[in-house]
FILO-294616 format. One record per residue: x, y, z of N, C-alpha, C in turn. Coordinates in Angstrom, 2 decimals, decimal comma, always signed. Layout:
BEGIN
<torfi n_px="X" n_py="Y" n_pz="Z" ca_px="X" ca_py="Y" ca_pz="Z" c_px="X" c_py="Y" c_pz="Z"/>
...
***
This chain:
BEGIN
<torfi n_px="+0,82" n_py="-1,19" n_pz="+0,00" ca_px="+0,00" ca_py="+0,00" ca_pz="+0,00" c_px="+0,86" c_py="+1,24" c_pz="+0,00"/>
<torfi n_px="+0,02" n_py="+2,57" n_pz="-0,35" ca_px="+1,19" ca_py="+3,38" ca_pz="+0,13" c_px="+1,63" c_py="+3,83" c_pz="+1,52"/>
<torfi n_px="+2,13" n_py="+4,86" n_pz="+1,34" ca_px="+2,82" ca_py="+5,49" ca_pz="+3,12" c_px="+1,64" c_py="+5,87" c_pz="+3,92"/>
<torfi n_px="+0,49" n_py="+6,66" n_pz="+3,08" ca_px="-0,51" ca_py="+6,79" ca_pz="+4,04" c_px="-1,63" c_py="+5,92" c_pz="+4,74"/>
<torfi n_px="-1,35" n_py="+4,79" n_pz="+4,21" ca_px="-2,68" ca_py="+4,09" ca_pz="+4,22" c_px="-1,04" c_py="+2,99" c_pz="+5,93"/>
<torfi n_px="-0,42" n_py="+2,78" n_pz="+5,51" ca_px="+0,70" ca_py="+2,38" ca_pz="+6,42" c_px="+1,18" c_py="+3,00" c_pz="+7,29"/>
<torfi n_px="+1,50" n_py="+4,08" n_pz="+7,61" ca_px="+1,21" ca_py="+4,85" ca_pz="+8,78" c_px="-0,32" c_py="+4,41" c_pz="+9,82"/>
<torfi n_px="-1,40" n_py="+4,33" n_pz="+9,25" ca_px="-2,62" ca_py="+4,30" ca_pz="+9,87" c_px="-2,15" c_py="+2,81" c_pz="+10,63"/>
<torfi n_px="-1,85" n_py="+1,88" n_pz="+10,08" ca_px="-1,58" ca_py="+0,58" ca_pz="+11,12" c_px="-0,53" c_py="+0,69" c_pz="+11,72"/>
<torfi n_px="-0,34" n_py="+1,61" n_pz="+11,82" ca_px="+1,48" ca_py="+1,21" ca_pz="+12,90" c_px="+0,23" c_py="+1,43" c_pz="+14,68"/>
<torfi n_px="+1,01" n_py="+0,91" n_pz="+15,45" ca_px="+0,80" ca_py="+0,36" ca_pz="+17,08" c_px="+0,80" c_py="+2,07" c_pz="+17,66"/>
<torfi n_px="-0,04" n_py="+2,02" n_pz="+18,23" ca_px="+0,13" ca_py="+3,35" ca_pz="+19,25" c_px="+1,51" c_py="+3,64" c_pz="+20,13"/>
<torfi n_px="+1,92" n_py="+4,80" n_pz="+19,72" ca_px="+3,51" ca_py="+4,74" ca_pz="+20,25" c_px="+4,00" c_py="+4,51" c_pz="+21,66"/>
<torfi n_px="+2,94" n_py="+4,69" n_pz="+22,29" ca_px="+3,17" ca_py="+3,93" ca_pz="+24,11" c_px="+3,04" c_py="+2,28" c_pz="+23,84"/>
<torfi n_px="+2,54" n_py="+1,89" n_pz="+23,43" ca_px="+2,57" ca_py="+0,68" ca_pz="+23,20" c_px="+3,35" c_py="-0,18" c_pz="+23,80"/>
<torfi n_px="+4,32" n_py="-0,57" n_pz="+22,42" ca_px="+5,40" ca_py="-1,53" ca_pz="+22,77" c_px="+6,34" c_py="-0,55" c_pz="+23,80"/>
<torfi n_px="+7,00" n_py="+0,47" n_pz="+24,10" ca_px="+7,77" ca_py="+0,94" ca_pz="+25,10" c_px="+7,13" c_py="+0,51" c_pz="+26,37"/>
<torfi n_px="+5,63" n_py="+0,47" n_pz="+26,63" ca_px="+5,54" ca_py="+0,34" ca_pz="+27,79" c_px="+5,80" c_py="-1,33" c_pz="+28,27"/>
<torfi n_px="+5,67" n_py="-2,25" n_pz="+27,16" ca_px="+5,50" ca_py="-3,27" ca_pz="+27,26" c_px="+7,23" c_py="-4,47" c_pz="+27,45"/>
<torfi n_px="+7,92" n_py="-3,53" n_pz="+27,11" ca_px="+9,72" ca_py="-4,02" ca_pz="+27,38" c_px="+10,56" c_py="-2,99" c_pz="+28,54"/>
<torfi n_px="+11,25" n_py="-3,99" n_pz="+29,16" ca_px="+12,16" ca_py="-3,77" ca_pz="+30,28" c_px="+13,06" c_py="-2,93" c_pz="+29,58"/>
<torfi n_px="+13,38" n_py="-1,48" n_pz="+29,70" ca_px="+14,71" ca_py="-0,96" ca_pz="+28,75" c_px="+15,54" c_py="-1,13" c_pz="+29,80"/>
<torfi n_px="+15,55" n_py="-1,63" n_pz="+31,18" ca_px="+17,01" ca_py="-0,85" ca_pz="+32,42" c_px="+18,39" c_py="-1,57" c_pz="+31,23"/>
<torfi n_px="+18,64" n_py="-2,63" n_pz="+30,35" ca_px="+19,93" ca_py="-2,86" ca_pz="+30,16" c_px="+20,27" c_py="-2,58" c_pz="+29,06"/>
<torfi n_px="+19,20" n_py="-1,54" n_pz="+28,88" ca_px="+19,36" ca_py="-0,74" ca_pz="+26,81" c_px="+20,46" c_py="+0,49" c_pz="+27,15"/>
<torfi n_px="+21,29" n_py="+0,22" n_pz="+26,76" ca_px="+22,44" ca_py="+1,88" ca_pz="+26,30" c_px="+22,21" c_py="+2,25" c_pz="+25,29"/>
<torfi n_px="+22,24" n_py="+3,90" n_pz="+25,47" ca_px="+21,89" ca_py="+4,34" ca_pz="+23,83" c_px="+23,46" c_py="+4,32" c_pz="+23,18"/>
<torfi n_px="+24,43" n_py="+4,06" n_pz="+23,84" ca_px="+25,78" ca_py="+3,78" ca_pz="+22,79" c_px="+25,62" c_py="+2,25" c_pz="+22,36"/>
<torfi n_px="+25,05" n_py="+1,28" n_pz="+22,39" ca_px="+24,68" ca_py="+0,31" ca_pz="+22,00" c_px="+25,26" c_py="+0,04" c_pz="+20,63"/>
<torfi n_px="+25,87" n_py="-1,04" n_pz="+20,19" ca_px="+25,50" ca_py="-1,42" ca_pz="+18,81" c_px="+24,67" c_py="-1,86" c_pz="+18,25"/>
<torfi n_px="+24,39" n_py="-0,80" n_pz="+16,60" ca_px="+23,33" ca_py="-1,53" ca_pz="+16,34" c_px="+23,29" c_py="-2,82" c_pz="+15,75"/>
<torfi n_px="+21,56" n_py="-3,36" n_pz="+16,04" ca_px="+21,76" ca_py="-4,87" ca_pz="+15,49" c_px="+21,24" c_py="-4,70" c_pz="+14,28"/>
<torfi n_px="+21,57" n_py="-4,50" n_pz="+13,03" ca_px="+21,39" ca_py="-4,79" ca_pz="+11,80" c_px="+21,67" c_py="-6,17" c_pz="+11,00"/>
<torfi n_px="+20,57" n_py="-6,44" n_pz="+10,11" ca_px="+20,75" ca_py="-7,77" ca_pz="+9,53" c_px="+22,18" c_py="-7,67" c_pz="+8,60"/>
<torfi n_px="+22,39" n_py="-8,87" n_pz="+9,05" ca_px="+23,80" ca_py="-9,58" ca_pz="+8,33" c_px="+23,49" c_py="-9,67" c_pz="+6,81"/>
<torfi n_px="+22,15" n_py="-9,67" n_pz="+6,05" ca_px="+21,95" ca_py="-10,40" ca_pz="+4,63" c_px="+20,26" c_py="-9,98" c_pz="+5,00"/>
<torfi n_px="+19,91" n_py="-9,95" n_pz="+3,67" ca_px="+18,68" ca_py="-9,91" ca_pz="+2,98" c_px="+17,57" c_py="-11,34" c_pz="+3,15"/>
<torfi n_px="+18,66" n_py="-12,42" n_pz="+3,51" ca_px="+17,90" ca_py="-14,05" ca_pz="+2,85" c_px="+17,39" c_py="-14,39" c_pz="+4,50"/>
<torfi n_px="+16,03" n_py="-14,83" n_pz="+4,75" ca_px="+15,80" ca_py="-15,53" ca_pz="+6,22" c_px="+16,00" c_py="-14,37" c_pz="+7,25"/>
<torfi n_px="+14,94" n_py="-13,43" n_pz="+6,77" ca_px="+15,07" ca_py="-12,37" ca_pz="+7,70" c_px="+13,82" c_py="-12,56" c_pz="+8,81"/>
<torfi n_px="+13,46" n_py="-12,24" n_pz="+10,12" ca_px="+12,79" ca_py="-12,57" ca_pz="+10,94" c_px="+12,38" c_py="-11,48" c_pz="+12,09"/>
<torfi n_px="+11,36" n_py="-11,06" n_pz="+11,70" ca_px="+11,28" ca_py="-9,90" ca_pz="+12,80" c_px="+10,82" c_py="-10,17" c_pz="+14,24"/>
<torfi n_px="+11,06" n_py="-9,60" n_pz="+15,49" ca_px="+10,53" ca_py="-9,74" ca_pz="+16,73" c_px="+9,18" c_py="-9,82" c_pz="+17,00"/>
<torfi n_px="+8,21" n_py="-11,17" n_pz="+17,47" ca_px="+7,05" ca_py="-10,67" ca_pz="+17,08" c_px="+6,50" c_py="-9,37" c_pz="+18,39"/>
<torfi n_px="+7,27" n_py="-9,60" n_pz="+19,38" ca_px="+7,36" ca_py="-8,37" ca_pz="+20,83" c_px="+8,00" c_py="-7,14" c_pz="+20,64"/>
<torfi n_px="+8,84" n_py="-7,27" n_pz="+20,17" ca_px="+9,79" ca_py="-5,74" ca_pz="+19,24" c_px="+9,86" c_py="-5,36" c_pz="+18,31"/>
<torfi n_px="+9,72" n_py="-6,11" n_pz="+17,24" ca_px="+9,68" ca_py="-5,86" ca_pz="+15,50" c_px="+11,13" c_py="-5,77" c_pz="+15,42"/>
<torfi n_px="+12,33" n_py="-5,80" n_pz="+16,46" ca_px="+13,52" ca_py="-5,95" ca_pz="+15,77" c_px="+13,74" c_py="-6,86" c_pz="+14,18"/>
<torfi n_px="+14,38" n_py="-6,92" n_pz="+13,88" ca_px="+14,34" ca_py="-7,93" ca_pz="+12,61" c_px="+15,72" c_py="-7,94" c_pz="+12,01"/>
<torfi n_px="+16,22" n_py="-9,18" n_pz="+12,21" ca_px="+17,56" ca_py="-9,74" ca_pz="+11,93" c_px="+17,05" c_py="-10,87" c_pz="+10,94"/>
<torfi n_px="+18,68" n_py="-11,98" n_pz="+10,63" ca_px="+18,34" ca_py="-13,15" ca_pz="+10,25" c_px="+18,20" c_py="-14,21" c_pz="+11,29"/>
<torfi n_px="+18,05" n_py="-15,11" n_pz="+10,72" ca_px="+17,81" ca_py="-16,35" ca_pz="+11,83" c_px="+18,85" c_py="-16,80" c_pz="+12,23"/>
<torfi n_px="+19,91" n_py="-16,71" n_pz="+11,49" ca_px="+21,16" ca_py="-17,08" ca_pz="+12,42" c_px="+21,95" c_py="-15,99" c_pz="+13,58"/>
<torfi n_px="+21,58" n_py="-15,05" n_pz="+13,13" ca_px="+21,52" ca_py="-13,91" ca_pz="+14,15" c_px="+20,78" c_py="-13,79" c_pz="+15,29"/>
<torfi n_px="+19,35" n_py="-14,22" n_pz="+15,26" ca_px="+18,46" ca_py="-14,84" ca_pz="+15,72" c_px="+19,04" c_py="-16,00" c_pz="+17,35"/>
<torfi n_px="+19,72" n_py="-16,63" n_pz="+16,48" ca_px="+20,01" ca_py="-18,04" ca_pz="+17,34" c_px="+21,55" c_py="-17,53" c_pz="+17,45"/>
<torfi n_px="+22,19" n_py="-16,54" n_pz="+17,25" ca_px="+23,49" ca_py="-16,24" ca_pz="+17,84" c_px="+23,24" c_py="-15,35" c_pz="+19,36"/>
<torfi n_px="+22,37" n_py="-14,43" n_pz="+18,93" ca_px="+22,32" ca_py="-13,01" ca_pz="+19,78" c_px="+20,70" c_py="-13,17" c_pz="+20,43"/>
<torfi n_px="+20,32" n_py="-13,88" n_pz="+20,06" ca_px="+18,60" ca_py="-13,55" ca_pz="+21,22" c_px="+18,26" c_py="-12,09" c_pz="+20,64"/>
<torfi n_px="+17,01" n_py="-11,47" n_pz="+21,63" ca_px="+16,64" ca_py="-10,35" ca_pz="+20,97" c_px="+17,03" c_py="-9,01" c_pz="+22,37"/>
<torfi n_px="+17,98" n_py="-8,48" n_pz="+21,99" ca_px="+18,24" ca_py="-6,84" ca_pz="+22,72" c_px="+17,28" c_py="-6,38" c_pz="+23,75"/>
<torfi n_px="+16,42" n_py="-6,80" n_pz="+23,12" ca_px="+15,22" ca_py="-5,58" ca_pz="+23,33" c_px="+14,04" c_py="-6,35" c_pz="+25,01"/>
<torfi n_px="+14,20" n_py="-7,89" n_pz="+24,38" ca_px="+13,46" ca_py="-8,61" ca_pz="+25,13" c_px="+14,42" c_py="-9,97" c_pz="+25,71"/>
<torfi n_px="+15,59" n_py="-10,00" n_pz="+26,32" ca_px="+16,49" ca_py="-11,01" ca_pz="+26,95" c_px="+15,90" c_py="-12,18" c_pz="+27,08"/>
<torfi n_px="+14,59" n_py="-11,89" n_pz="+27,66" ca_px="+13,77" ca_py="-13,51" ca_pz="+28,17" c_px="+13,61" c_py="-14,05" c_pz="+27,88"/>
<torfi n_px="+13,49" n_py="-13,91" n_pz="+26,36" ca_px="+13,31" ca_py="-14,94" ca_pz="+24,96" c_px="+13,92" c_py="-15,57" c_pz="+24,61"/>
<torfi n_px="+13,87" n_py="-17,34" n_pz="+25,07" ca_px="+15,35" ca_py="-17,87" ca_pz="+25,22" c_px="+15,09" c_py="-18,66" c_pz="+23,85"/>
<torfi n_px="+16,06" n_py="-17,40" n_pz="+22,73" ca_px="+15,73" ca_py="-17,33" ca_pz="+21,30" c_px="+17,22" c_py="-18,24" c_pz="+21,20"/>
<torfi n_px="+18,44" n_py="-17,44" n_pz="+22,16" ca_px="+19,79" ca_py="-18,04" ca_pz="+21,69" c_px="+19,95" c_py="-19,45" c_pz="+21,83"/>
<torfi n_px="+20,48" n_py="-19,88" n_pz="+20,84" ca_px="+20,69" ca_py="-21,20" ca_pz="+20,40" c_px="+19,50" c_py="-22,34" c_pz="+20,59"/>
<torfi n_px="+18,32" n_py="-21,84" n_pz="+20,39" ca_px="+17,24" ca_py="-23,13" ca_pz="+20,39" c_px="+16,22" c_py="-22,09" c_pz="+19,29"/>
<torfi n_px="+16,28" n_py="-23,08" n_pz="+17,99" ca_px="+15,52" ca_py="-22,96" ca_pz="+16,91" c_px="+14,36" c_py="-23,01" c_pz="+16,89"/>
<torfi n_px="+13,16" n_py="-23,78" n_pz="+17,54" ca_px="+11,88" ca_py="-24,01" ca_pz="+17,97" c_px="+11,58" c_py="-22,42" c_pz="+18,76"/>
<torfi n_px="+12,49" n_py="-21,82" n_pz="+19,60" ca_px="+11,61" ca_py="-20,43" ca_pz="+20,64" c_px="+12,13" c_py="-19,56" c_pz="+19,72"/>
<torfi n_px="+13,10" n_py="-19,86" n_pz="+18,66" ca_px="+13,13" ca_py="-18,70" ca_pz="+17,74" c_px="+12,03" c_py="-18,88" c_pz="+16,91"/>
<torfi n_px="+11,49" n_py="-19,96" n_pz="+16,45" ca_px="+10,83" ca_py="-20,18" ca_pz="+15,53" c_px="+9,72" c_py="-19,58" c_pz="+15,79"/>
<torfi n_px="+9,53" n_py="-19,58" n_pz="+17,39" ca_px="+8,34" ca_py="-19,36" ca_pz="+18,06" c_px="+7,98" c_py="-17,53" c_pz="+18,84"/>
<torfi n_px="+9,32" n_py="-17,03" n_pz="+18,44" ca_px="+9,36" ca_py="-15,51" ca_pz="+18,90" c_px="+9,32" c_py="-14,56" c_pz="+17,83"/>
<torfi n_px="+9,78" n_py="-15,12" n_pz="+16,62" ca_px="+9,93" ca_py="-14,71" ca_pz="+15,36" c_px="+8,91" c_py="-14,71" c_pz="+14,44"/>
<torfi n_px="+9,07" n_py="-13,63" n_pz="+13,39" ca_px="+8,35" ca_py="-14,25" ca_pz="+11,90" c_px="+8,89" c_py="-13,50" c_pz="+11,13"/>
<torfi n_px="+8,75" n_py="-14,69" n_pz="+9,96" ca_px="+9,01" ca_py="-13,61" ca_pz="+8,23" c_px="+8,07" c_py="-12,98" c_pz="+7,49"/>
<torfi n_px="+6,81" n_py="-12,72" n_pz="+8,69" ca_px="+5,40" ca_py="-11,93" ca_pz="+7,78" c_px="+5,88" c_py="-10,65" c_pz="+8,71"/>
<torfi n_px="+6,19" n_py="-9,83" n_pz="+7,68" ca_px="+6,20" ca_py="-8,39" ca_pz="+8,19" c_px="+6,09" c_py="-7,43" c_pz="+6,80"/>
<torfi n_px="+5,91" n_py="-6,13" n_pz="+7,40" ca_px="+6,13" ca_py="-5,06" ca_pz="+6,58" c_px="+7,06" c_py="-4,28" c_pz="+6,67"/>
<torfi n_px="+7,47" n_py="-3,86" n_pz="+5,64" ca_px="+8,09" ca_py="-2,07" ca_pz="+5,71" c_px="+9,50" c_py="-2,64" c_pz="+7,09"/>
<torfi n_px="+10,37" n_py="-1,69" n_pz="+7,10" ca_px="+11,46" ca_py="-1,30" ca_pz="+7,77" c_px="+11,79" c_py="-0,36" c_pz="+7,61"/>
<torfi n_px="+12,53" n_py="-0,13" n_pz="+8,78" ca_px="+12,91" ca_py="+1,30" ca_pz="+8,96" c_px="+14,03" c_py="+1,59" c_pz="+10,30"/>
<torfi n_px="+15,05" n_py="+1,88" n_pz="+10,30" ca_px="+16,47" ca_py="+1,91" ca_pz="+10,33" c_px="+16,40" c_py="+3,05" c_pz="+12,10"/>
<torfi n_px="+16,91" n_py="+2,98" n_pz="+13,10" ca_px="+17,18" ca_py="+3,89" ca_pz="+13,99" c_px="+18,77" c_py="+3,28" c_pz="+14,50"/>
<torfi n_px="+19,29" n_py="+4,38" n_pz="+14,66" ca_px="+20,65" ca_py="+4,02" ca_pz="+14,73" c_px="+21,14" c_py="+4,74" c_pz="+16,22"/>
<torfi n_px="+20,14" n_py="+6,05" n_pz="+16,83" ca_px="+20,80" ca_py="+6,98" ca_pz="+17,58" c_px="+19,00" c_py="+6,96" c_pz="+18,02"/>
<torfi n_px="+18,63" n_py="+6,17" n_pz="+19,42" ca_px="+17,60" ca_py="+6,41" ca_pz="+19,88" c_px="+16,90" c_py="+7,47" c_pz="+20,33"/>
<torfi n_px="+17,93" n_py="+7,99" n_pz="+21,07" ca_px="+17,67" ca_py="+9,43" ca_pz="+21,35" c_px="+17,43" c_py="+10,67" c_pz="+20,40"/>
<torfi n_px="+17,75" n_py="+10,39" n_pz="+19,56" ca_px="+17,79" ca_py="+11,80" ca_pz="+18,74" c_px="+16,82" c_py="+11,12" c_pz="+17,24"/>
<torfi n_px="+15,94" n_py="+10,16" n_pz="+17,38" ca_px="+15,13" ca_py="+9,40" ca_pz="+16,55" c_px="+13,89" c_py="+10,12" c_pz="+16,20"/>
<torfi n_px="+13,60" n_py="+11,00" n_pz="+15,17" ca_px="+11,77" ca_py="+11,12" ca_pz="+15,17" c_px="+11,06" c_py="+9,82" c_pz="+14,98"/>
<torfi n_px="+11,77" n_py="+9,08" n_pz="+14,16" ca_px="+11,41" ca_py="+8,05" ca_pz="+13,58" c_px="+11,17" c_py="+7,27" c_pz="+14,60"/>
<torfi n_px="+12,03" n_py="+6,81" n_pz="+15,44" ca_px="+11,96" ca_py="+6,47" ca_pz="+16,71" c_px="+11,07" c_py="+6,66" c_pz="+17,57"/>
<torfi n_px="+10,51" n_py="+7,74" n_pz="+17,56" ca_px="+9,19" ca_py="+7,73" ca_pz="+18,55" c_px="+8,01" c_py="+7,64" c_pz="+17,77"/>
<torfi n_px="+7,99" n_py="+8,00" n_pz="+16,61" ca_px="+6,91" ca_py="+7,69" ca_pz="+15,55" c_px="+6,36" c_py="+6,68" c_pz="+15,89"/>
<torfi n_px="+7,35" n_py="+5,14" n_pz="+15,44" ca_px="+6,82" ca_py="+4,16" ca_pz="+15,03" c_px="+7,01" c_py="+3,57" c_pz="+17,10"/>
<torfi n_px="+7,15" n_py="+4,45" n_pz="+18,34" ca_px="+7,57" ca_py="+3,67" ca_pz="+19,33" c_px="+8,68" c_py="+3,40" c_pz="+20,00"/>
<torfi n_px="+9,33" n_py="+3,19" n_pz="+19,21" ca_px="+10,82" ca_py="+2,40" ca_pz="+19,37" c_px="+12,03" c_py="+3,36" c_pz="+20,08"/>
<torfi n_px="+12,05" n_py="+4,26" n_pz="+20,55" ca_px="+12,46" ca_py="+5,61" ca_pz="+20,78" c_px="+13,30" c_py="+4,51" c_pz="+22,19"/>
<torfi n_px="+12,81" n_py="+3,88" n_pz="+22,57" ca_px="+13,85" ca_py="+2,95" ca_pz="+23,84" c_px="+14,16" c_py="+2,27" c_pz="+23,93"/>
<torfi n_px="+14,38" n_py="+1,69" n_pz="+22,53" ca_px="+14,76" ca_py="+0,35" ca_pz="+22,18" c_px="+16,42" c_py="+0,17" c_pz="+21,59"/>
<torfi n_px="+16,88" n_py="-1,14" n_pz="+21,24" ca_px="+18,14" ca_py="-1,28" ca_pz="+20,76" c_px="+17,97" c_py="-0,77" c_pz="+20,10"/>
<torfi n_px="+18,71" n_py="+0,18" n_pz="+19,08" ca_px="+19,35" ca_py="+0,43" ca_pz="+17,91" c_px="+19,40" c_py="-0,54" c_pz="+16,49"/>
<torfi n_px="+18,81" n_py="-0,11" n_pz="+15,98" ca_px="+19,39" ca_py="-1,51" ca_pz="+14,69" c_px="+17,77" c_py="-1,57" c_pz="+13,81"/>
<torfi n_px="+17,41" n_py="-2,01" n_pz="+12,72" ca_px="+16,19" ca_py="-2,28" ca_pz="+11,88" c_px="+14,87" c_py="-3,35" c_pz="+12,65"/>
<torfi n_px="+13,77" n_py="-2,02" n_pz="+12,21" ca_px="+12,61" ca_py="-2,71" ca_pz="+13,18" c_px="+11,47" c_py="-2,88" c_pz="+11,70"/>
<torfi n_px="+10,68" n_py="-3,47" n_pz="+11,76" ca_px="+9,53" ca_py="-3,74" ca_pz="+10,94" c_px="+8,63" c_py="-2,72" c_pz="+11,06"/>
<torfi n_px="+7,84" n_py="-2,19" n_pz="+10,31" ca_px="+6,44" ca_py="-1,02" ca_pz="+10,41" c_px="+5,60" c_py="-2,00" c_pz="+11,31"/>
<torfi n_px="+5,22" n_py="-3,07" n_pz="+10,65" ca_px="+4,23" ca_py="-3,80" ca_pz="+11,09" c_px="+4,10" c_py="-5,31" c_pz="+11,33"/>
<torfi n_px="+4,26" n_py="-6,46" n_pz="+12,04" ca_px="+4,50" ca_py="-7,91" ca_pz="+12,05" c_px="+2,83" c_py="-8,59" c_pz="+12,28"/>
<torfi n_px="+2,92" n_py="-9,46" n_pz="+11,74" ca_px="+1,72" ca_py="-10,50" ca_pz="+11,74" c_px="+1,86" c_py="-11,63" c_pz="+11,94"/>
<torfi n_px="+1,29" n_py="-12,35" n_pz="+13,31" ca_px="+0,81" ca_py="-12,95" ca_pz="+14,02" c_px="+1,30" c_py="-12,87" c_pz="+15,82"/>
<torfi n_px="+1,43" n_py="-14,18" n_pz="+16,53" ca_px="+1,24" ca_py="-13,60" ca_pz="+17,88" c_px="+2,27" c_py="-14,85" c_pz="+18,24"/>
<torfi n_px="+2,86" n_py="-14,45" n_pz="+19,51" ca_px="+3,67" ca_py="-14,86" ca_pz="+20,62" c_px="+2,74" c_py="-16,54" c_pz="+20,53"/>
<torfi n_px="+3,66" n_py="-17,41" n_pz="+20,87" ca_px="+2,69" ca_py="-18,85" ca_pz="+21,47" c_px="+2,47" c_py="-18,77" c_pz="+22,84"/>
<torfi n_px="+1,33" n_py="-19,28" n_pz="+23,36" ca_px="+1,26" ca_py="-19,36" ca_pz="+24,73" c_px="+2,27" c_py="-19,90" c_pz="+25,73"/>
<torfi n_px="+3,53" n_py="-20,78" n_pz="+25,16" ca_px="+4,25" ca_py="-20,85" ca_pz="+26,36" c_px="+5,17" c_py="-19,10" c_pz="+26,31"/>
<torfi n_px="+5,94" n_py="-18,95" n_pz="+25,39" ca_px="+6,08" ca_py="-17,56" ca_pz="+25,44" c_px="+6,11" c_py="-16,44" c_pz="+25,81"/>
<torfi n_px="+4,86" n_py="-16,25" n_pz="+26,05" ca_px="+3,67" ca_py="-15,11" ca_pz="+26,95" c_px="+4,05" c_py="-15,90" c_pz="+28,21"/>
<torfi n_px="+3,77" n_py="-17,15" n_pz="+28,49" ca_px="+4,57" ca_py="-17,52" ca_pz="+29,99" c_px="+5,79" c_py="-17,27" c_pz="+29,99"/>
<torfi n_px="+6,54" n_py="-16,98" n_pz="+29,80" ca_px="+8,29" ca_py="-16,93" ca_pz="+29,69" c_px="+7,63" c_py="-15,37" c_pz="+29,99"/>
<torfi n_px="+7,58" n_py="-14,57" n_pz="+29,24" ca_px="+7,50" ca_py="-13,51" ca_pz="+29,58" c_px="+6,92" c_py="-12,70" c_pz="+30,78"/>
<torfi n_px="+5,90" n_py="-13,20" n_pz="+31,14" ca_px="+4,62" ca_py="-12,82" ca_pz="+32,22" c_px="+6,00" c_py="-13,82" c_pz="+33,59"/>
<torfi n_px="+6,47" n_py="-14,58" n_pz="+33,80" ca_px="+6,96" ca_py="-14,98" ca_pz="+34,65" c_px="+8,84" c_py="-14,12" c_pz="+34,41"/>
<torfi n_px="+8,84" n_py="-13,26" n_pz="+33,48" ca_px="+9,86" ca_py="-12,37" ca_pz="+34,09" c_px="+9,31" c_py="-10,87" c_pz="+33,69"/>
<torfi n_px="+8,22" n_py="-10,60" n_pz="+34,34" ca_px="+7,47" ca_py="-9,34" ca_pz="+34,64" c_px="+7,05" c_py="-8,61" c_pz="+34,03"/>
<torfi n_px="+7,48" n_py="-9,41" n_pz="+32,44" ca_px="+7,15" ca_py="-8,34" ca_pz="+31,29" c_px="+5,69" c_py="-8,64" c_pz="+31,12"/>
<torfi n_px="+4,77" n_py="-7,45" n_pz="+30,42" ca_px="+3,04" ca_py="-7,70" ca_pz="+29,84" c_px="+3,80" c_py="-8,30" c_pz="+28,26"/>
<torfi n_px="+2,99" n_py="-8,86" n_pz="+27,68" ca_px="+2,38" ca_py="-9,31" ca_pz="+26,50" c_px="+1,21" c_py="-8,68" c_pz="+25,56"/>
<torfi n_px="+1,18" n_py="-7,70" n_pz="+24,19" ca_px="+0,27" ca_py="-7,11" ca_pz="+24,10" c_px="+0,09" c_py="-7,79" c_pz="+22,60"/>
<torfi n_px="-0,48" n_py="-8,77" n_pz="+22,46" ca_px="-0,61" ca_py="-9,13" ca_pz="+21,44" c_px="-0,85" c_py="-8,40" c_pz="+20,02"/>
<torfi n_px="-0,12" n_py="-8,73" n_pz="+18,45" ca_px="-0,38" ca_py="-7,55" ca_pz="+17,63" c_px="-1,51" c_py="-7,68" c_pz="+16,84"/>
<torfi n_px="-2,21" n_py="-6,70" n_pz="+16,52" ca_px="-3,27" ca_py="-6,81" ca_pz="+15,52" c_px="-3,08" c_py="-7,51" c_pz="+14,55"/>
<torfi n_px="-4,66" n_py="-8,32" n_pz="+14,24" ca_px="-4,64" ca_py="-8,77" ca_pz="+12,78" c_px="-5,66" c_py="-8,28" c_pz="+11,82"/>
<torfi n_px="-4,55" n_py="-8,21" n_pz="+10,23" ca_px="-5,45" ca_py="-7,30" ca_pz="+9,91" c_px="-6,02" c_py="-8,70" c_pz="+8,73"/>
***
């Protein structure tokens, strides 16, 4: 679609910030940018979006609890390759873009406009048992 009709589905910008732990986010952080174009996978809790071997090297920045590193099934299961649009923040603090789409307290590195479908229920337990909420994303 175009930009305007895509703007209208992006997440209310309190949203996801309220919904992730930032205390171990630095804004000197490196960013996590995808390694390659092929088997890319966005956060379905952050919209970060790496590859899958990145995925299963590094877990996700944004959300630690997601015990994504080195087990393929909770990546399989935290992740997806249905997304839209990307869009690049490199310097959180000084981001319009960044608070636009939310992300204004998050790692550094390429996030998705928009991801489709939802966390699995053990998941949402992993999460809810280390204090984080779960806000499941719209489907359109």
């Amino acid at each position: 679609g175009d930009a305007v009709s895509e703007i209208g589905a992006v997440p209310s910008p309190a949203r996801m910030e309220d919904l992730l732990d930032d205390d171990e986010l630095g804004a000197d952080s490196a960013p996590s940018v995808p390694i390659g174009v092929k088997k890319l996978r966005a956060c379905l809790v952050s919209r970060l979006v790496k590859t899958e071997t990145q995925w299963l090297d590094e877990g996700c920045e944004n959300v630690p609890s997601l015990p994504m590193r080195g087990d393929r099934d909770a990546m399989m299961q935290c992740t997806t390759p249905h997304f839209d649009g990307l869009v690049a923040m490199m310097d959180p603090s000084k981001s319009w873009v960044g608070r636009w789409q939310g992300i204004s307290k998050l790692h550094p590195g390429v996030y998705a406009l928009k991801v489709y479908g939802n966390l699995s229920e053990e998941m949402v337990t992993v999460m809810e048992e280390n204090g984080l909420a779960y806000a499941p994303n719209e489907e359109d």
